[in-house]
C-alpha positions in Angstrom: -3.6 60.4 39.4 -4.4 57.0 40.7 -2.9 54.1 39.3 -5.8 51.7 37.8 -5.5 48.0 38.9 -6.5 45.2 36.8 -6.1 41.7 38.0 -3.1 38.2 37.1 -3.3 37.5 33.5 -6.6 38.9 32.8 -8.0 38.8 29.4 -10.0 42.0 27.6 -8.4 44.7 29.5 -7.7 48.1 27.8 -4.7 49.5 28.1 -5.1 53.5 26.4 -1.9 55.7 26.2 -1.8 59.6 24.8 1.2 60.0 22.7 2.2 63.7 24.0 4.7 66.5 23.2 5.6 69.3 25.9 2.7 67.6 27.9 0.4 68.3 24.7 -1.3 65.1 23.0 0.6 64.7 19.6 -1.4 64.5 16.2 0.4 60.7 15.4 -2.4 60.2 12.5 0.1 59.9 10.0 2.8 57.7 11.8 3.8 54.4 11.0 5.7 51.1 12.7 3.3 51.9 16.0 4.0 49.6 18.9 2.7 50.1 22.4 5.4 47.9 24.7 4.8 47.4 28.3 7.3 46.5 30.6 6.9 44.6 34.7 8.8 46.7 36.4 9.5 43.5 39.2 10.5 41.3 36.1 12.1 44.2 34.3 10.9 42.3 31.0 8.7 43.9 28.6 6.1 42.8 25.6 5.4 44.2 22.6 2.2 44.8 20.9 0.6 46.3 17.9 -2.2 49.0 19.0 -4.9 51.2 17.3 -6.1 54.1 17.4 -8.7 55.2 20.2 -10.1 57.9 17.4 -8.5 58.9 14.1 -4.9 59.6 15.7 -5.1 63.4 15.8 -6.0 62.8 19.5 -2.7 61.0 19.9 -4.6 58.1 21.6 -4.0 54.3 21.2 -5.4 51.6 22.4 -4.4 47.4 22.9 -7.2 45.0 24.3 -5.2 42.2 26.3 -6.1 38.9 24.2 -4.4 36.2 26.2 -3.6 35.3 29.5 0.3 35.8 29.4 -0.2 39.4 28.1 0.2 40.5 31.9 1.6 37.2 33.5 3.8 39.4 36.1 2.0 41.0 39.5 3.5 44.2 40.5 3.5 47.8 38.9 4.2 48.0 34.7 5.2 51.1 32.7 4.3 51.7 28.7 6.0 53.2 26.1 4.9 54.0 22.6 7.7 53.1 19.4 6.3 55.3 16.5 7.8 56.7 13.4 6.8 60.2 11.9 8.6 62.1 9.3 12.3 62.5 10.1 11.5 60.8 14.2 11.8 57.3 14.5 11.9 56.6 18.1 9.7 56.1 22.0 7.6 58.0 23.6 8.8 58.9 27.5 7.9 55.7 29.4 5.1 56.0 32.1 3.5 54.4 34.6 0.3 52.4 33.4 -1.4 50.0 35.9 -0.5 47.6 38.9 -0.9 43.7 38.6 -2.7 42.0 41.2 -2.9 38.1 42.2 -5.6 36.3 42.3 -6.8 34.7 45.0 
């Protein structure tokens, strides 16, 4: 799998994760407290944001659309990992690597 590349502080970019359990996508329908966070690994500082759902949630995909230009404000290569609560788990997902941040010219 190639790594997408998006561009410095870019606005409107979609950033989809699939919440997954022994490599299968988990039904998260029901979960609460969702929060995709995304970390630079060169600043080794993450954000937090509140995502939605890509379908209904039985898919296990989310979705945030960057709104403002210090969403990404780092270059370099940033990971994403999912906070969710469902049932008796409160906890993350397994972090992964997302996408590489490229400078403008």
């Amino acid at each position: 799998m190639t790594t997408p590349k998006i561009q410095f502080s870019s606005i409107g970019v979609k950033i989809t994760v699939t919440v997954q359990e022994n490599d299968v996508a988990k039904d998260i329908s029901t979960a609460e407290n969702i929060v995709m966070r995304l970390r630079s690994d060169e600043a080794n500082t993450y954000k937090e944001f509140t995502p939605t759902f890509e379908t209904d949630g039985t898919d296990g995909q989310i979705s945030y659309i960057t709104e403002a230009t210090d969403d990404i404000n780092v270059t370099g290569l940033w990971s994403v990992q999912i906070y969710y609560e469902l049932g008796a788990f409160k906890g993350f997902t397994e972090p992964v690597q997302a996408f590489m941040v490229l400078e403008n010219l």
